[in-house]
N, C-alpha and C positions, 0 to 999 in steps of 0.2 A: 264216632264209629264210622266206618270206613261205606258209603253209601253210593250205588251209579243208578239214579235216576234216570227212567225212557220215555221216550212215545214210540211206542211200538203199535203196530195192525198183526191181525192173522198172517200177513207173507212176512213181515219181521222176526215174528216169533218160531214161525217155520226154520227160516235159518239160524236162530241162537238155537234149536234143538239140533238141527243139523253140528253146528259147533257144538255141543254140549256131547252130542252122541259121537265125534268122533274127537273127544277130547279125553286120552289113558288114564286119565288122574281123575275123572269124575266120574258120581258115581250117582246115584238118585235115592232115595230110604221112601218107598212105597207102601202104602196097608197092601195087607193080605186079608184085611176083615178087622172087626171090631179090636183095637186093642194090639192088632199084632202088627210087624215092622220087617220088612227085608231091602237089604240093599241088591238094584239092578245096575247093570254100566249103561242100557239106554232104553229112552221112553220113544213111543210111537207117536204119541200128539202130547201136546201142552194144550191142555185148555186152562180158562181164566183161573185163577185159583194162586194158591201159594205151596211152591213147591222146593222139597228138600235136598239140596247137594253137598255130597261129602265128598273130600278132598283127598282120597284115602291116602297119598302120598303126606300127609298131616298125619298121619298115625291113626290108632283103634280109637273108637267109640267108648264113649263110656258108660256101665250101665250101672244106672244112679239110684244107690240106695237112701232106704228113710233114713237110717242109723249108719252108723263108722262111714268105713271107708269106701269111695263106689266100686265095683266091679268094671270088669271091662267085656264086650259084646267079643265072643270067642270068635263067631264064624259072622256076621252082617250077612253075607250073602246064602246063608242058611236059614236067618228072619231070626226073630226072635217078640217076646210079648209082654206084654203088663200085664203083670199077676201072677199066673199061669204058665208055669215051666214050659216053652218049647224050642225042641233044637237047643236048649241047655242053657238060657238064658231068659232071666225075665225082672221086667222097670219093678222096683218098688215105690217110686215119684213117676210121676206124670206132669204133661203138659193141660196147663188148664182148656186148653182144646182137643179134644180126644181124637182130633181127625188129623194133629201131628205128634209127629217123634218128639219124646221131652231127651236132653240132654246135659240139662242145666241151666242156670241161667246166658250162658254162650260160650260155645264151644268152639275154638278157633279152628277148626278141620270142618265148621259145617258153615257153607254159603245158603244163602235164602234167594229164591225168587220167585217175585210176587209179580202177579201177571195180571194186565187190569186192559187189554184190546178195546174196550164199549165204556165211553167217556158216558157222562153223566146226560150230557145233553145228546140229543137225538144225532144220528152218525156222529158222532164226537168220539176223539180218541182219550182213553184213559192214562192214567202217569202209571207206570211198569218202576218194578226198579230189581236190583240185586242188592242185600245187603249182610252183612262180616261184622261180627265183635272185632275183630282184627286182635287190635293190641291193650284192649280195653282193661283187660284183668291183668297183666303184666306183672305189676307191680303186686299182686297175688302169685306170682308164677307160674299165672297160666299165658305164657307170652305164645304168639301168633308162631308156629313151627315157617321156618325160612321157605320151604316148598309151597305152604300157602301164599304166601308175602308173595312169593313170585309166579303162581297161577292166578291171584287178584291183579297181577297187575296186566297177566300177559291178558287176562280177560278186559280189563281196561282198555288196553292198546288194540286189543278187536274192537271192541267197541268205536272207538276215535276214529278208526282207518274208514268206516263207513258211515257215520254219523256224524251231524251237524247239530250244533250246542246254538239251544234256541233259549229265549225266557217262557215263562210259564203263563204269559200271557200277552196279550199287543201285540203288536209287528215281529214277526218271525227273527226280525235283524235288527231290531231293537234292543237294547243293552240290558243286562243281566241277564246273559245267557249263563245257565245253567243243568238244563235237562238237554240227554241226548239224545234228537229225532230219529231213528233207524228212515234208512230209503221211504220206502213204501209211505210213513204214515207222515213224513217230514213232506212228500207229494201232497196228500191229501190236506195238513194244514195250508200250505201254501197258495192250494186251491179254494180254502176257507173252511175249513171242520173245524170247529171248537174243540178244544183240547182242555182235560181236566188240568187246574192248577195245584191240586192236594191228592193224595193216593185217597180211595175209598175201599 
């Protein structure tokens, strides 16, 4: 499954919201409170945590019953809830985490990112990442809609144009590189911060 690992800081993260919030195609699926779910086009801060993007140019949400066939969320930016009819929609499945959107086991219209700035050890940077079912259920036909395909990638190629592909541990320019340092925290390893080698 289709995965871009980070080192990102607090000014890193700053500017993927900045990109995120002035990107047409994304969109965020926030609580409104226990249980319930609305989609925004942009958020004010990221703090550390895992947060949810939909791709709305991938099509409607699905709202996923126990029995037959799912439903689909009418209006996203009207919210909707588990359980409890509102705005005209409501989960009959949930996510064994009640503090995100269930969609299924993955839904190619919804990107994740998991934000991790406070690495393990003392000032140390955490591993960030964004990560896509992509094309995983295909062969189920649930294939990746071509408008995501190519929002994962143009988010890729943001990525690249600013970061430097470092390993996940030793010498910054030591071989197997494969995590992207955004600016700010690619400074801060360089200068010696420990950096986590595993997301937590």
């Amino acid at each position: 499954m289709p995965w871009l690992p980070l080192y990102a800081d607090r000014q890193d993260v700053e500017q993927i919201l900045d990109f995120l919030n002035t990107d047409s195609e994304a969109a965020f699926i926030i609580s409104q409170g226990p249980g319930r779910w609305k989609a925004v086009e942009q958020l004010r801060t990221f703090n550390d945590g895992r947060y949810c993007i939909w791709c709305h140019s991938g099509g409607p949400l699905p709202l996923v019953r126990a029995k037959g066939r799912d439903g689909i969320i009418q209006n996203p930016w009207a919210g909707w809830t588990q359980g409890n009819p509102w705005a005209g929609s409501a989960e009959e499945v949930t996510e064994a985490d009640l503090s995100l959107p269930y969609f299924g086991p993955g839904h190619p219209a919804i990107i994740w990112f998991n934000i991790s700035t406070q690495g393990t050890e003392k000032d140390g940077i955490g591993l960030s990442s964004f990560e896509w079912i992509g094309n995983h259920y295909r062969i189920l036909g649930s294939a990746a809609p071509p408008a995501v395909e190519k929002w994962w990638q143009h988010l890729r190629r943001t990525v690249k144009k600013s970061a430097k592909r470092i390993p996940r541990s030793g010498d910054p320019s030591g071989p197997h590189a494969e995590i992207w340092a955004l600016p700010s925290a690619y400074a801060k390893i360089l200068a010696g911060a420990p950096r986590d080698d595993n997301p937590y």
